[in-house]
VOBA-1610 file (N, C-alpha, C; in pm, whole numbers, padded with zeros to 5 digits, always signed):
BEGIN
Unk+02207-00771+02208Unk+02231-00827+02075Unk+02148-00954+02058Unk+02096-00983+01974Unk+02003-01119+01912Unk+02042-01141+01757Unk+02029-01284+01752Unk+02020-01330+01593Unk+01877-01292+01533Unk+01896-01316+01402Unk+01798-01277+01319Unk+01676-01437+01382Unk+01518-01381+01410Unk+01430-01443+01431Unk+01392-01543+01366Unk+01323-01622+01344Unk+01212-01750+01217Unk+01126-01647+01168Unk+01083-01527+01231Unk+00988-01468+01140Unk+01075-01412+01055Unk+01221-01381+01050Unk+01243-01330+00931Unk+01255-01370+00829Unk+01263-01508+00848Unk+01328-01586+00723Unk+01139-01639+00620Unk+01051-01653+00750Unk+00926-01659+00703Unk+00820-01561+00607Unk+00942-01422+00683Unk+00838-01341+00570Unk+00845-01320+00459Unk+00982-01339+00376Unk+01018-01360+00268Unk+01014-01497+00205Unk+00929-01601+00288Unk+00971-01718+00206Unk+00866-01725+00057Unk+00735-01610+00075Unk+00653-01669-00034Unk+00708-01606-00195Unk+00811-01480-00170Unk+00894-01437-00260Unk+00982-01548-00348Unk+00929-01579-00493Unk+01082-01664-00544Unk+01173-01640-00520Unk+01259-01519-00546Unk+01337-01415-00541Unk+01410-01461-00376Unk+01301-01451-00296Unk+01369-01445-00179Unk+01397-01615-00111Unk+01332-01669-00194Unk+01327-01804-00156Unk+01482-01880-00202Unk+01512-01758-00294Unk+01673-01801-00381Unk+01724-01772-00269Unk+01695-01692-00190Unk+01832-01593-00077Unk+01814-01632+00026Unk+01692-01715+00067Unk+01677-01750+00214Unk+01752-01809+00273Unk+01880-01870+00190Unk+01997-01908+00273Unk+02069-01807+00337Unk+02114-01695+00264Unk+02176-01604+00286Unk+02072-01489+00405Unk+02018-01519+00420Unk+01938-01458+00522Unk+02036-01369+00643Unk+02147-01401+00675Unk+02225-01340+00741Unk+02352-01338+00678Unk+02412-01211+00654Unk+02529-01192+00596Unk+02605-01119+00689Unk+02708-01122+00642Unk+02832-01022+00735Unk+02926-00979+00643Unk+03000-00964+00705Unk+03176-00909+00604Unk+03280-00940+00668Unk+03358-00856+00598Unk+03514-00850+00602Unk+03610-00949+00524Unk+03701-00848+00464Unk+03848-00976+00407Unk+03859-00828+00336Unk+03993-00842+00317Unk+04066-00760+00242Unk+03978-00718+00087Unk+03940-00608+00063Unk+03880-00551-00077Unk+04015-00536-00152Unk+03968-00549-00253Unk+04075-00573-00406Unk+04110-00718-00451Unk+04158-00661-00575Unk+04218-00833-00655Unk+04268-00946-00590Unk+04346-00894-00483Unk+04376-01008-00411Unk+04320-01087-00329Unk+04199-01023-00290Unk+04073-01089-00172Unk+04011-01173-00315Unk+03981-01146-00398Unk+03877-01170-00541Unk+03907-01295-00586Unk+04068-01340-00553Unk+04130-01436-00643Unk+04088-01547-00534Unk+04037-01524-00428Unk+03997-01665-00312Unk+03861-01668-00342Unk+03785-01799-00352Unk+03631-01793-00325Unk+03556-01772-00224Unk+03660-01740-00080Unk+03573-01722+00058Unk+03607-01612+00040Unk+03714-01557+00032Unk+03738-01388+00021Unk+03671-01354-00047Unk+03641-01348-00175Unk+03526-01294-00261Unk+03376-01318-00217Unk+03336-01417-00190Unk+03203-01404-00098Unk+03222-01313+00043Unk+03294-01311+00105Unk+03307-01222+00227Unk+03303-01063+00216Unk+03365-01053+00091Unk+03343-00936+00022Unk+03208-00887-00037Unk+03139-00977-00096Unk+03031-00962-00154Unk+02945-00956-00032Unk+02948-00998+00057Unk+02882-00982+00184Unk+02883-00880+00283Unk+03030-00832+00287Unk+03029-00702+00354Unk+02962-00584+00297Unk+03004-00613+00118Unk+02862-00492+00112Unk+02728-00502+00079Unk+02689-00605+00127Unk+02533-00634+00150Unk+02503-00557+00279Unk+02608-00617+00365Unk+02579-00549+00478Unk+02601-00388+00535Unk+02692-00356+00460Unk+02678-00180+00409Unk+02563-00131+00365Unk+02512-00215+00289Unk+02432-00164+00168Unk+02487-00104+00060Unk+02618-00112+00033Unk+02723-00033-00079Unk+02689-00113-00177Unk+02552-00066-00268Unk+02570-00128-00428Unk+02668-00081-00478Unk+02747+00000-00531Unk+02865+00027-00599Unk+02953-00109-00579Unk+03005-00116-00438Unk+03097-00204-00426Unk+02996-00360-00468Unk+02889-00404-00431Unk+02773-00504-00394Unk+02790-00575-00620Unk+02795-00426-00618Unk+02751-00484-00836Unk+02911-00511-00883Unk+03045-00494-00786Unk+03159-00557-00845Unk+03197-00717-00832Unk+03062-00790-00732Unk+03105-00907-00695Unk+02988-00957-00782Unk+02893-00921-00860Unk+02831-00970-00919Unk+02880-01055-01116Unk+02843-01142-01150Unk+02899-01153-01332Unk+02876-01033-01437Unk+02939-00974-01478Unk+02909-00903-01624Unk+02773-00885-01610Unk+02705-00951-01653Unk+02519-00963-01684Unk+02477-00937-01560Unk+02515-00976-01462Unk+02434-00978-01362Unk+02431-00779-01277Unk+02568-00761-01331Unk+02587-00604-01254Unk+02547-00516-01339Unk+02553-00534-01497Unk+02487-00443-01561Unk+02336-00454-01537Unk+02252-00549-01530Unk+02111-00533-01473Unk+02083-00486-01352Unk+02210-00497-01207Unk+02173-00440-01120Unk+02180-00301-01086Unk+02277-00247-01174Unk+02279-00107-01195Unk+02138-00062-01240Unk+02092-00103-01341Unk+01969-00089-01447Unk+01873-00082-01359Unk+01835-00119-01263Unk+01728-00162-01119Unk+01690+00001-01070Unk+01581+00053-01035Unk+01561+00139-00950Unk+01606+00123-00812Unk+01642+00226-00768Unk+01718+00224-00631Unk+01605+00134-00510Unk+01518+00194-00517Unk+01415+00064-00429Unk+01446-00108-00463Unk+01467-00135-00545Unk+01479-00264-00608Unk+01631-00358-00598Unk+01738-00198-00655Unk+01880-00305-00595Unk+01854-00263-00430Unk+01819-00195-00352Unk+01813-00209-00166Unk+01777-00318-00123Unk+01617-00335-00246Unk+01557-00471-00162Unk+01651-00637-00211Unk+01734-00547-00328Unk+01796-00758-00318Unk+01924-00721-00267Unk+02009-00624-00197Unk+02084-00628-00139Unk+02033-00667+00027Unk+01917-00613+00081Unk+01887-00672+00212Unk+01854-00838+00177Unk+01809-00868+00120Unk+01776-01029+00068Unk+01856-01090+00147Unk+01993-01018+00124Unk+02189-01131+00145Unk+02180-01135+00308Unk+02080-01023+00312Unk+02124-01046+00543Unk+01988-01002+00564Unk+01904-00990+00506Unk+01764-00986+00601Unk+01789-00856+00703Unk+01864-00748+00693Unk+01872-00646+00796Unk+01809-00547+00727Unk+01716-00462+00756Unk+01646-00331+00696Unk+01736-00214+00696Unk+01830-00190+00800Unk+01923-00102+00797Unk+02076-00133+00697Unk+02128-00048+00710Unk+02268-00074+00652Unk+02361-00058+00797Unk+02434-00223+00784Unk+02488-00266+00919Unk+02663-00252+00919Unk+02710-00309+01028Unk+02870-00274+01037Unk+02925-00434+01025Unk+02977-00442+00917Unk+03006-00619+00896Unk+03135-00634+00988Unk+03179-00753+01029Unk+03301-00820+01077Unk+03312-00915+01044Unk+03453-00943+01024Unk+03502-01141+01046Unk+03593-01158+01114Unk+03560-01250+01104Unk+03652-01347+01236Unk+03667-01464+01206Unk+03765-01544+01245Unk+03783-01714+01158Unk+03757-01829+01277Unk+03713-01888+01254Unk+03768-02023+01342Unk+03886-02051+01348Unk+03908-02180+01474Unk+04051-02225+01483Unk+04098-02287+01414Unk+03970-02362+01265Unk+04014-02443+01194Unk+04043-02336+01056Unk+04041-02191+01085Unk+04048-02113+00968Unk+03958-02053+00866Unk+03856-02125+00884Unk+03744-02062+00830Unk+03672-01947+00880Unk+03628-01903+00783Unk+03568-01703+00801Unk+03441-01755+00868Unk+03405-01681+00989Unk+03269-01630+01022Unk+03218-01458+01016Unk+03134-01489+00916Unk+03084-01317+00923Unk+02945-01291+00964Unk+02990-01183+01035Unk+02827-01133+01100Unk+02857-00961+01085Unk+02702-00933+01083Unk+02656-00775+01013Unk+02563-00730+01137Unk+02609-00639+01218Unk+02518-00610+01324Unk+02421-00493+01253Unk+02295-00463+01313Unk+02226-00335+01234Unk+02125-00324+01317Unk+02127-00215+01396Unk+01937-00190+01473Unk+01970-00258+01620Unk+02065-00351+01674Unk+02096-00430+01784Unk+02038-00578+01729Unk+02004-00616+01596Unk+02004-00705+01552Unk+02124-00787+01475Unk+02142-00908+01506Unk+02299-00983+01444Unk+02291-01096+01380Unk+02341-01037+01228Unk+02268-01161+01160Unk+02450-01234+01109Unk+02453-01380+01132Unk+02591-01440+01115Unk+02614-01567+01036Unk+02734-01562+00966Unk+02735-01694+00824Unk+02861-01764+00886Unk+02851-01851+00889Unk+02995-01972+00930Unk+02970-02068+00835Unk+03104-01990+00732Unk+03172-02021+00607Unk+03193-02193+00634Unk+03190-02289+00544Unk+03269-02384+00551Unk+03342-02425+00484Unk+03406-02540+00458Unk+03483-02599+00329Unk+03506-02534+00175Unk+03586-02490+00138Unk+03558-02403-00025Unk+03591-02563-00135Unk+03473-02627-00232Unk+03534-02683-00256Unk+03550-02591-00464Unk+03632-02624-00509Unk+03704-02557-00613Unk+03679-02624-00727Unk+03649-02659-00885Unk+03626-02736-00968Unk+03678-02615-01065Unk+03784-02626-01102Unk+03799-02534-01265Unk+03786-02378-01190Unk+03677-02354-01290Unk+03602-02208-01268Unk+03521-02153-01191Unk+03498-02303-01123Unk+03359-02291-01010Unk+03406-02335-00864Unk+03308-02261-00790Unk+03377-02317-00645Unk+03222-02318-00562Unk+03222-02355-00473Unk+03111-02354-00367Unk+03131-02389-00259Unk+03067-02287-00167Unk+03080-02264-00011Unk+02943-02274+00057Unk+02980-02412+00130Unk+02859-02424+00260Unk+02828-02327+00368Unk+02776-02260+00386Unk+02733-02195+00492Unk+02623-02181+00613Unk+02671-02204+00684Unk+02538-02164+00819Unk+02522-02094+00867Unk+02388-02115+00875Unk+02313-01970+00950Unk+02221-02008+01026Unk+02274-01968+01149Unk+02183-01929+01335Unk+02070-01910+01242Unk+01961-01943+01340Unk+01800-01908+01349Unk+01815-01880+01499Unk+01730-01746+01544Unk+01707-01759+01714Unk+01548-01849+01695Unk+01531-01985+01718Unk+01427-02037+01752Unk+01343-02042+01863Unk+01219-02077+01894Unk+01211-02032+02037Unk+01247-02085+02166Unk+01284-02225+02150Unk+01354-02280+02225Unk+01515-02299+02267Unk+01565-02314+02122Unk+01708-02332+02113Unk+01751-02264+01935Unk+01888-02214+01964Unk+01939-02138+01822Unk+01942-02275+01755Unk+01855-02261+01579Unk+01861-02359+01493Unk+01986-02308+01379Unk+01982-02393+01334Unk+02109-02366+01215Unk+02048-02380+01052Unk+02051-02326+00982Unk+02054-02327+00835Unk+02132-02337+00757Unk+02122-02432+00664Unk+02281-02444+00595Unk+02209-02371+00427Unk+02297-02309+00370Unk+02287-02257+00228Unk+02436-02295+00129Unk+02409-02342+00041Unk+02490-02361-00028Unk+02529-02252-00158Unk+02644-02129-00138Unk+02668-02086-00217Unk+02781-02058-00333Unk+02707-02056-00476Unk+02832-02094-00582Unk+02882-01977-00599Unk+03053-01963-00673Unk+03077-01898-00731Unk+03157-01890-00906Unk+03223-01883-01012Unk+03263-01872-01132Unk+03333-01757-01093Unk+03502-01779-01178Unk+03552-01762-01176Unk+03520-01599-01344Unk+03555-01514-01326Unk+03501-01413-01430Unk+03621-01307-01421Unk+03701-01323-01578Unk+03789-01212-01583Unk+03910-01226-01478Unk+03942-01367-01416Unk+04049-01354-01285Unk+04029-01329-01195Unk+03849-01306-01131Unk+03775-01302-00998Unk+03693-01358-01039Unk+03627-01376-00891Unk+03549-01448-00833Unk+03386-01416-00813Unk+03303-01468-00893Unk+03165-01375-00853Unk+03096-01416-00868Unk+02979-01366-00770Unk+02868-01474-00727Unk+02784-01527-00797Unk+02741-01652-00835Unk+02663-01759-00955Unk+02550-01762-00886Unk+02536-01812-00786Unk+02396-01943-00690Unk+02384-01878-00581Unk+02324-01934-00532Unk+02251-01928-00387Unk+02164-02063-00355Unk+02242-02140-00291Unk+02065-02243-00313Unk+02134-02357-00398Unk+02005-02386-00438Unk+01988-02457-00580Unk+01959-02362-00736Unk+01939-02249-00667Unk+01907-02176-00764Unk+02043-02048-00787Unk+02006-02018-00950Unk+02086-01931-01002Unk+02112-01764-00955Unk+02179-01702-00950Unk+02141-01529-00932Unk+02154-01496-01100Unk+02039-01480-01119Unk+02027-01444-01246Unk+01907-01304-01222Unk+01987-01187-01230Unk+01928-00998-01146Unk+01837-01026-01354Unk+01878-01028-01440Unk+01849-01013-01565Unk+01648-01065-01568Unk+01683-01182-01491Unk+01558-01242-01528Unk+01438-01210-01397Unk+01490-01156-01275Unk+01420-01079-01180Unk+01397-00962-01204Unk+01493-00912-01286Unk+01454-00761-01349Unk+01271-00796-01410Unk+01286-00872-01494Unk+01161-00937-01560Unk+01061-00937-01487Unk+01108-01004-01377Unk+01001-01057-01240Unk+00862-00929-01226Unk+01041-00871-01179Unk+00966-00713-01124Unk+00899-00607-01198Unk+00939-00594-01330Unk+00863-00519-01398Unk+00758-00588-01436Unk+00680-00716-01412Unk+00579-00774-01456Unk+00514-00764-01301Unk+00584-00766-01215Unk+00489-00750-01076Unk+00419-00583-01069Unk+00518-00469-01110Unk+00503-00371-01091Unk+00371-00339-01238Unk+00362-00395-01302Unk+00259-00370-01449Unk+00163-00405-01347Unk+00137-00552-01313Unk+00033-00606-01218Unk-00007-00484-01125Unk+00077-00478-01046Unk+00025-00334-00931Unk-00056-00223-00963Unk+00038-00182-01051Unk-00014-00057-01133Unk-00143-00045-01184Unk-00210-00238-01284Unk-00341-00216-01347Unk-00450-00265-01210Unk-00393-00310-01102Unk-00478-00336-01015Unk-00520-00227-00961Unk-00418-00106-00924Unk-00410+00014-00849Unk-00513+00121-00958Unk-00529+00046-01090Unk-00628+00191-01191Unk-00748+00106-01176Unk-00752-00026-01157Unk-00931-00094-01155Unk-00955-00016-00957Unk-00915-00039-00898Unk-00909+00028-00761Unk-01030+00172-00760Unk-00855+00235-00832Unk-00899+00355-00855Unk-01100+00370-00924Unk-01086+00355-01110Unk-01219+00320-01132Unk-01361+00256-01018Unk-01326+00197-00953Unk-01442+00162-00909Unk-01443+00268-00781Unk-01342+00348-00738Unk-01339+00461-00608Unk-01380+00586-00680Unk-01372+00546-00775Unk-01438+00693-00875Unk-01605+00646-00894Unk-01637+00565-00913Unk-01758+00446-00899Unk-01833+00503-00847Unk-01818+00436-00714Unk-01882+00511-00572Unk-01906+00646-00573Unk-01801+00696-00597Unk-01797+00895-00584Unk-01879+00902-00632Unk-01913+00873-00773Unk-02016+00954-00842Unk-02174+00892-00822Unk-02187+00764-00780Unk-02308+00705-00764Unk-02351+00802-00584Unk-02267+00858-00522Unk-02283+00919-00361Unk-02292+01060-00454Unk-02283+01048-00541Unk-02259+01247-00554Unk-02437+01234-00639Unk-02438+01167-00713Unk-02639+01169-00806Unk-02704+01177-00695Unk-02677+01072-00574Unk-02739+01076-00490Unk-02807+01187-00397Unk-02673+01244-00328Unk-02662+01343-00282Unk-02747+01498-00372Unk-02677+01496-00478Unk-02767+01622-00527Unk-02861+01631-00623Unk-02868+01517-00702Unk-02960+01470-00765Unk-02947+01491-00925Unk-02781+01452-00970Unk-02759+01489-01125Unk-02586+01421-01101Unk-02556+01350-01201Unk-02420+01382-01213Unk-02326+01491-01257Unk-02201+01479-01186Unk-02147+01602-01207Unk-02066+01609-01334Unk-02021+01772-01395Unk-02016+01765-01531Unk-01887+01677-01562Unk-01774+01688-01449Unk-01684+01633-01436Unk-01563+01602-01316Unk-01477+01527-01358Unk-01467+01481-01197Unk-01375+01548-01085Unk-01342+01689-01180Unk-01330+01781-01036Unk-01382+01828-00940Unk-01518+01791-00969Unk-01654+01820-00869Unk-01640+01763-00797Unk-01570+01613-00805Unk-01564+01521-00674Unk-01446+01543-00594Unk-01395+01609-00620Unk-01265+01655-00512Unk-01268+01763-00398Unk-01173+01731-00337Unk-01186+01846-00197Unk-01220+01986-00223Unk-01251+02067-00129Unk-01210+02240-00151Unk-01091+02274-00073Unk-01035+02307-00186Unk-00901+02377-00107Unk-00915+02523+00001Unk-00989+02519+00037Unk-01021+02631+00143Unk-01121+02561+00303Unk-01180+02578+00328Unk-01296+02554+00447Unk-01473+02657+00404Unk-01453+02657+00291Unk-01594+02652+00228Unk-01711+02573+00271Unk-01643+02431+00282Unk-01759+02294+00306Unk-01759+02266+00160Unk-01811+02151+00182Unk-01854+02073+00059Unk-01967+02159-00023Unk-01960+02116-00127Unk-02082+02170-00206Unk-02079+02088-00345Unk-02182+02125-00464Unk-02182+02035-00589Unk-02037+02069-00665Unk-01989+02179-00596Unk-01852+02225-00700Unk-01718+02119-00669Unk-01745+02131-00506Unk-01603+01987-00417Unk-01716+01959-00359Unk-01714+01838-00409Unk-01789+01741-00302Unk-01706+01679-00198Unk-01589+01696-00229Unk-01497+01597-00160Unk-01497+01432-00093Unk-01546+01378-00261Unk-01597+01266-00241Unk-01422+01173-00309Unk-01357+01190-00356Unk-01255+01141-00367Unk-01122+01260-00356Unk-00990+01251-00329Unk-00859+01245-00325Unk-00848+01343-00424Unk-00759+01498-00449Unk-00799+01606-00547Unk-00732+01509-00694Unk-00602+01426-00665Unk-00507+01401-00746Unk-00615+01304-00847Unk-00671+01222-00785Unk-00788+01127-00846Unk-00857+01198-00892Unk-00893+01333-00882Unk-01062+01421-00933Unk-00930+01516-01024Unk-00868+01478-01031Unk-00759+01577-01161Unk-00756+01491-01319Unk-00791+01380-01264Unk-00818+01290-01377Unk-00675+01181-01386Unk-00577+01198-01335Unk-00456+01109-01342Unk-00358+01089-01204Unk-00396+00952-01184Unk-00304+00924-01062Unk-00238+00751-01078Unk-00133+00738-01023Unk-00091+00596-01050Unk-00059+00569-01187Unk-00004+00642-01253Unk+00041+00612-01413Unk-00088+00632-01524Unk-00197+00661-01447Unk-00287+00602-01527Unk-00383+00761-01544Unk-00442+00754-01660Unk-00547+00877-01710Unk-00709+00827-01686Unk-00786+00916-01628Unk-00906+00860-01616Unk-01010+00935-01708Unk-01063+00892-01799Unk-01227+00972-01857Unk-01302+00909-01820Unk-01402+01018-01814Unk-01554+01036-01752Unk-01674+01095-01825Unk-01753+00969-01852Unk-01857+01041-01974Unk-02033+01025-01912Unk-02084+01125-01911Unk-02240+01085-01887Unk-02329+01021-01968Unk-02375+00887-01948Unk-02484+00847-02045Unk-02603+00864-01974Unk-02659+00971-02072Unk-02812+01018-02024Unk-02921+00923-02066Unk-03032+00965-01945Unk-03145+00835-01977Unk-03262+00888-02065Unk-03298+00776-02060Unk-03409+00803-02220Unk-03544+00773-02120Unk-03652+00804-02183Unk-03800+00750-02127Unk-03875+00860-02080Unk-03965+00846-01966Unk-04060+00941-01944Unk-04010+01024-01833Unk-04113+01118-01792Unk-04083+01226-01667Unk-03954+01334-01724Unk-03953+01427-01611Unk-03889+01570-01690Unk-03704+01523-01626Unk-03675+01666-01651Unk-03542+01657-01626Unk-03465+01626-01504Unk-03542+01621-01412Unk-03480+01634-01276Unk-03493+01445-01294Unk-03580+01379-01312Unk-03622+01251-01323Unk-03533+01169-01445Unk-03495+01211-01529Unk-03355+01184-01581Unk-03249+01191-01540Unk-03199+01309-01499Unk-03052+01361-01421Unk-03062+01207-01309Unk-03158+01227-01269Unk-03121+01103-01132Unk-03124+00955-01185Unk-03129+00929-01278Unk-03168+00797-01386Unk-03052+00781-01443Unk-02983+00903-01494Unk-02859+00877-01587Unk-02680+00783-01578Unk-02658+00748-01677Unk-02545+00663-01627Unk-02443+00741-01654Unk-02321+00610-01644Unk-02236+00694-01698Unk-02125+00606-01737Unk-01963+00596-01782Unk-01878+00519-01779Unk-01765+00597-01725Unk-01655+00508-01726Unk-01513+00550-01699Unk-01401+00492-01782Unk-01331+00546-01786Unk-01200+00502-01855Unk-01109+00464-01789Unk-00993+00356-01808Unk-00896+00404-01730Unk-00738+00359-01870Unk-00681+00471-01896Unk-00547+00443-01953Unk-00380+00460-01933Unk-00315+00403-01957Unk-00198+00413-01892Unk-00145+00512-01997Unk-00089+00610-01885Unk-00055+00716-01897Unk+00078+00749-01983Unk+00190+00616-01946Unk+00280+00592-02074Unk+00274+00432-02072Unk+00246+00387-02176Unk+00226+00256-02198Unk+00349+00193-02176Unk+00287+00086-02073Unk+00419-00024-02051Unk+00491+00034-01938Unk+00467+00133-01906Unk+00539+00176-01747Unk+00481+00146-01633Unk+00360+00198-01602Unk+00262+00179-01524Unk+00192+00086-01505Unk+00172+00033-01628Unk+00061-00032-01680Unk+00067-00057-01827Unk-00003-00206-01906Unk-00017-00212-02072Unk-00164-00218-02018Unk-00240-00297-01932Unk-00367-00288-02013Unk-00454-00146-01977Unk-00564-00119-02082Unk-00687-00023-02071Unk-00801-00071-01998Unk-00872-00020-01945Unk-01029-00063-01855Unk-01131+00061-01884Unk-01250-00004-01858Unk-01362+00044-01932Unk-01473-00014-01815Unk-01530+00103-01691Unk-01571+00070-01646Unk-01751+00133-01638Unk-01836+00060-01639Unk-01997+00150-01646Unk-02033+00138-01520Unk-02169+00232-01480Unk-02272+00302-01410Unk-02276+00131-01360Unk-02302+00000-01430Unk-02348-00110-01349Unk-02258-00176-01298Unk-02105-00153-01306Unk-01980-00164-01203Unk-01929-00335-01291Unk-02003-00338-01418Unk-01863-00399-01547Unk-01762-00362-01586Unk-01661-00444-01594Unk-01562-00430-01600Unk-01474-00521-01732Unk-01480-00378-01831Unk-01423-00444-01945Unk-01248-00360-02020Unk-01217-00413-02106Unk-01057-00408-02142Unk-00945-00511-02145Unk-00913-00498-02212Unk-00767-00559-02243Unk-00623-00481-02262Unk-00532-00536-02346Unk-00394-00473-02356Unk-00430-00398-02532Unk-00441-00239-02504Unk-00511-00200-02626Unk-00349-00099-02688Unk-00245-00094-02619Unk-00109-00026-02664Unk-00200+00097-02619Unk-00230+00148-02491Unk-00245+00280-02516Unk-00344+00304-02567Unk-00450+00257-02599Unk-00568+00286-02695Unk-00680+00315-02587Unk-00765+00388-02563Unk-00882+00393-02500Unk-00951+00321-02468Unk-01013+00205-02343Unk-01095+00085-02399Unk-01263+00155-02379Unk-01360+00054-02452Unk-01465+00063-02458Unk-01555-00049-02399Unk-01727+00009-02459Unk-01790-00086-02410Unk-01773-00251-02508Unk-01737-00204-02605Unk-01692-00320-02705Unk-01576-00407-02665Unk-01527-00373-02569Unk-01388-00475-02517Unk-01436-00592-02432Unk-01327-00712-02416Unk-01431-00801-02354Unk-01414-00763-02226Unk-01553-00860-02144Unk-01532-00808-02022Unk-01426-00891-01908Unk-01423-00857-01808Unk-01265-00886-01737Unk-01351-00933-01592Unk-01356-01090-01582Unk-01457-01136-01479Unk-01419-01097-01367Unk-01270-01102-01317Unk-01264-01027-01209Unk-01155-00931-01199Unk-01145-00825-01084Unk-01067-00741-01089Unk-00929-00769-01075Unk-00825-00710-01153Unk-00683-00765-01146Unk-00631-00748-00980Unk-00558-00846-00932Unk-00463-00821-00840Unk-00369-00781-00850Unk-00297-00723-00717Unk-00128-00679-00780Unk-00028-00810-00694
//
C-alpha cells in the first residue's frame, strides 16, 4: 500500500479545473448515506467522497447544488469520470473507508490499484447556511510524507448539505461545462488543420510519385486487399481521411491546373491545388472553416458552416488544441 505520489498532484496542476481540486487530490468515504448523514457538513462531504471514490455519479450528482448536478448529468460520460477522479486522483474506481480519530473527527481514505489516497477531516466550522472543513492530505514525498491542507465549503440546499468550494475557488460544473466545450472546439479545429496539411503532403508525394494529381482523395487511401499500391490506393493517408470526413470535419479537394508552356504531362506535374476543411455539424466539432493551398497557406475563419476560401483571411499560425 502507498499514498498518492507529488507526481500526482503535479500532473494536474496546469489544469484550472484541477487546480480547484488539487486539494482534494485524495478522497475516501464512508458515513451513513441518506438525510440523516446530509444534515452534518462532515457527513455530507464524506458522502460526497465516498462516491468519488466509487466513481458512482448517480450518487456523486446528489451531493452536488441544483445547478451544479443538472450540468453534471449534462457532461459526457468521459467528462463527469474525469471530475469525479479530480476528488481522489485514483484512475480506478476504489473501496472508500472511515475511520475517526480519538478526537472524533472522520479520516477517509479510498484504496484503488494498491494505491491509498487519505483526507483527515478537521474542525467543521458552521455560519448560517455555510460550513467549511479543513482537510489534509498525505503527499508520499521523497524523503518524508508531506501534508496538504485544502479548505472545503459547503451550503446548506433544500435541508442538505452540498458541496460549494474547494480551495479558494468555487465548484461551479456550469461554467467548466463552458471550459470544456471550448477546449474540445479547440481540439477538434486543430485536429482538421492537422488533418489538411496530412492531406498536404499526400498529395504533393502522390504528383510526385506518378506525375499528375489524383482525381480525388480516395486515390490516396489504402487497398483493401494486398494488390500493392498503385495510382488507384496509393496508400498515402488513413482510408477514413481519403473518404473525405474524419474528426467532425468534411474535407474538399479541388485541382488548380497550370497555365503556360509545354504539353500535358508538364502541366499535370505543375498543377496546384486547394483543400477545404468544414465542420461537419457546426459547433460540435468545430465553428471555424479552413482553406488550405498547394503553397501550405492557411486561411479561414468562423464562417457558421460555410465553406472557406481563398478570400478568407489568412490564419498565421496553425490552431492548437
Amino acid at each position: 500500500m502507498k499514498f498518492l505520489p507529488r507526481s500526482w498532484f503535479k500532473r494536474y496542476a496546469p489544469l484550472a479545473v484541477a487546480a480547484a481540486l488539487l486539494g482534494p487530490l485524495a478522497a475516501p468515504r464512508l458515513f451513513a448515506q441518506g438525510t440523516g448523514a446530509k444534515a452534518d457538513p462532515a457527513a455530507a462531504l464524506a458522502d460526497a467522497l465516498s462516491a468519488a471514490c466509487r466513481q458512482d455519479e448517480v450518487a456523486f450528482a446528489g451531493h452536488l447544488t441544483a445547478d451544479n448536478a443538472a450540468a453534471f448529468r449534462g457532461l459526457p460520460t468521459p467528462q463527469r469520470t474525469a471530475l469525479i477522479k479530480r476528488f481522489v486522483l485514483l484512475e480506478d474506481p476504489g473501496k472508500p473507508l472511515l475511520t475517526t480519530t480519538l478526537d472524533g473527527h472522520p479520516v477517509m481514505r479510498c484504496e484503488a490499484a494498491g494505491v491509498l489516497s487519505e483526507m483527515r477531516f478537521g474542525a467543521t466550522e458552521a455560519r448560517d447556511n455555510l460550513a467549511f472543513i479543513r482537510v489534509e492530505v498525505p503527499q508520499a514525498g521523497q524523503s518524508r510524507q508531506e501534508v496538504q491542507n485544502v479548505r472545503f465549503g459547503l451550503v446548506r440546499e433544500g435541508g442538505e448539505w452540498k458541496l460549494l468550494s474547494v480551495g479558494m475557488l468555487l465548484l461551479d460544473i456550469p461554467a467548466l461545462q463552458r471550459e470544456w466545450e471550448q477546449t474540445d472546439l479547440a481540439s477538434g479545429e486543430a485536429e482538421a488543420v492537422a488533418a489538411l496539411r496530412k492531406i498536404s503532403s499526400a498529395l504533393t508525394s502522390y504528383q510526385t510519385a506518378f506525375g499528375n494529381l489524383p482525381e480525388d482523395l480516395d486515390q490516396l487511401g489504402a487497398p483493401s486487399d494486398n494488390s500493392g499500391f498503385s495510382p488507384d490506393k496509393a496508400g498515402l493517408i488513413d482510408n477514413p481521411l481519403a473518404s473525405g470526413e474524419s474528426g467532425g470535419y468534411r474535407f474538399r479537394y479541388t485541382i488548380a491546373p497550370a497555365n503556360g508552356p509545354g504539353d500535358d504531362s508538364d502541366r499535370d506535374k505543375a498543377a496546384g491545388f486547394s483543400l477545404a476543411a468544414t465542420p461537419a455539424e457546426y459547433g460540435k466539432g468545430g465553428k471555424r472553416s479552413f482553406y488550405l493551398d498547394s503553397g501550405g497557406v492557411l486561411r479561414g475563419g468562423d464562417k457558421h458552416g460555410v465553406v472557406a476560401t481563398l478570400d478568407d483571411p489568412e490564419i498565421g499560425a496553425d490552431p492548437q488544441p
